[in-house]
N, C-alpha and C positions, 0 to 999 in steps of 0.2 A: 504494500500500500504506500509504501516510502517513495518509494521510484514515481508511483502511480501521481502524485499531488505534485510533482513537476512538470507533469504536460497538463494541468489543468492550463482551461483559460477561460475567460470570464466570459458570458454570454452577451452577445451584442444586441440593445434594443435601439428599435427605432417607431416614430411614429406611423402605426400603418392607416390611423382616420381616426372621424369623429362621428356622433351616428346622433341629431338628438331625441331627446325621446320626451315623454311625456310629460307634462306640466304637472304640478302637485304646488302645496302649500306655500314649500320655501321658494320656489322657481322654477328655470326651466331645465329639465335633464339635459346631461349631454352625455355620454358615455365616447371617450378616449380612448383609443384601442393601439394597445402597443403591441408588435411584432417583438418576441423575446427570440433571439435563436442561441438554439446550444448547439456548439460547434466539439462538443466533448463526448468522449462513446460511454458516458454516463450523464444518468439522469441528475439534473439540477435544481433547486425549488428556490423560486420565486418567494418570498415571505412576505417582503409590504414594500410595498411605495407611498414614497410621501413627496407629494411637488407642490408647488405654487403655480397657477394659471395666470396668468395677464392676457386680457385678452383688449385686441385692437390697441396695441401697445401700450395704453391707458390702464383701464381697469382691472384690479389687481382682487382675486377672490381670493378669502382664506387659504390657511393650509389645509390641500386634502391629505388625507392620510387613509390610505385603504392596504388591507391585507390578502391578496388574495391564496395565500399560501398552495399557489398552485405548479405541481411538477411537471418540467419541461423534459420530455423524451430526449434521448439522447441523438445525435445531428440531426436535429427536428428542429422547426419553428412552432412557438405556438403565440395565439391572440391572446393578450390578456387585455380585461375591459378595464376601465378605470374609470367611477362613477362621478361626475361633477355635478353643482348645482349651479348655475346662473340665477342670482336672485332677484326679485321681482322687481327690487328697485334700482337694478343697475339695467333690465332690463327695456325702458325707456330712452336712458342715455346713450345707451349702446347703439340703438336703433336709430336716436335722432344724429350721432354726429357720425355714424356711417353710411346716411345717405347718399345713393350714387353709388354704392357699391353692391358686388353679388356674391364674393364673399366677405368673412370676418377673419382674421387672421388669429390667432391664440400660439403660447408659447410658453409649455410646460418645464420648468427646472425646480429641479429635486435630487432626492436620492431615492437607489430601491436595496434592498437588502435580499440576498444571495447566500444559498447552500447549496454544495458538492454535498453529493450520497455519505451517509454519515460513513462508513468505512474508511472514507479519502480523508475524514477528518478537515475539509475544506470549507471555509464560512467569508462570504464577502461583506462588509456591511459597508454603507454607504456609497454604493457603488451608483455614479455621478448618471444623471439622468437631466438632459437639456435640446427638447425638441420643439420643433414649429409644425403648426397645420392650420386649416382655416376651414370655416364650418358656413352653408348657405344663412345667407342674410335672410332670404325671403322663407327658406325652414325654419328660423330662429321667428319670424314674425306669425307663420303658422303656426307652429307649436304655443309661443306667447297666446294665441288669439284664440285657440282651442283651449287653452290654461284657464282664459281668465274668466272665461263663460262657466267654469266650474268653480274656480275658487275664487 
């Protein structure tokens, strides 16, 4: 297992989108979806992410903080979702000083925390997480608009 935790290497994630989803009390979903890939012929786990959102280089959401403790196959990619809220009162301003536009720009940094299979004895923590994506203006107005007819 000595030998084996030197060809470890850290799994490379990148932004594969953003999906949003339904409206509820605090805001409006968005669920984040990052491409994890393990490039190692053992499986890797996922424990948590934690990032900061700015979205439209302006408005800056809470710390999310989610865990999805989820094991990544070994030279596999997998989607992990990352659940965000856009909240009700940003979601005005958002929408007036992006008009003109078709999409919104967002730009997740953070850290996520990493395990090698317990045998390798391998544990990453704070492993740097610093992506861009941009999500439709006129989905973010749909879903707002379908939101607020409810809550």
């Amino acid at each position: 297992a000595l030998g084996a935790t030197a060809c470890v290497s850290k799994p490379t994630m990148e932004l594969y989108g953003a999906r949003l989803t339904a409206a509820g009390p605090q805001g409006v979903g968005m669920d984040m979806q990052l491409r994890v890939n393990n490039h190692n012929a053992f499986v890797v786990q996922l424990r948590a992410v934690r990032v900061i959102v700015t979205i439209a280089d302006r408005y800056t959401l809470p710390m999310i903080s989610h865990a999805p403790n989820t094991w990544l196959p070994a030279g596999g990619s997998t989607i992990v979702r990352v659940p965000v809220v856009i909240p009700w009162g940003l979601v005005g301003p958002l929408l007036a000083t992006t008009v003109g536009t078709e999409e919104i720009t967002y730009r997740a940094v953070g850290r996520a925390d990493v395990t090698a299979v317990r045998m390798l004895g391998y544990r990453v923590d704070n492993y740097e997480v610093d992506e861009e994506g941009s999500i439709s203006r006129v989905g973010l107005v749909f879903a707002a608009g379908r939101g607020a007819m409810r809550w």
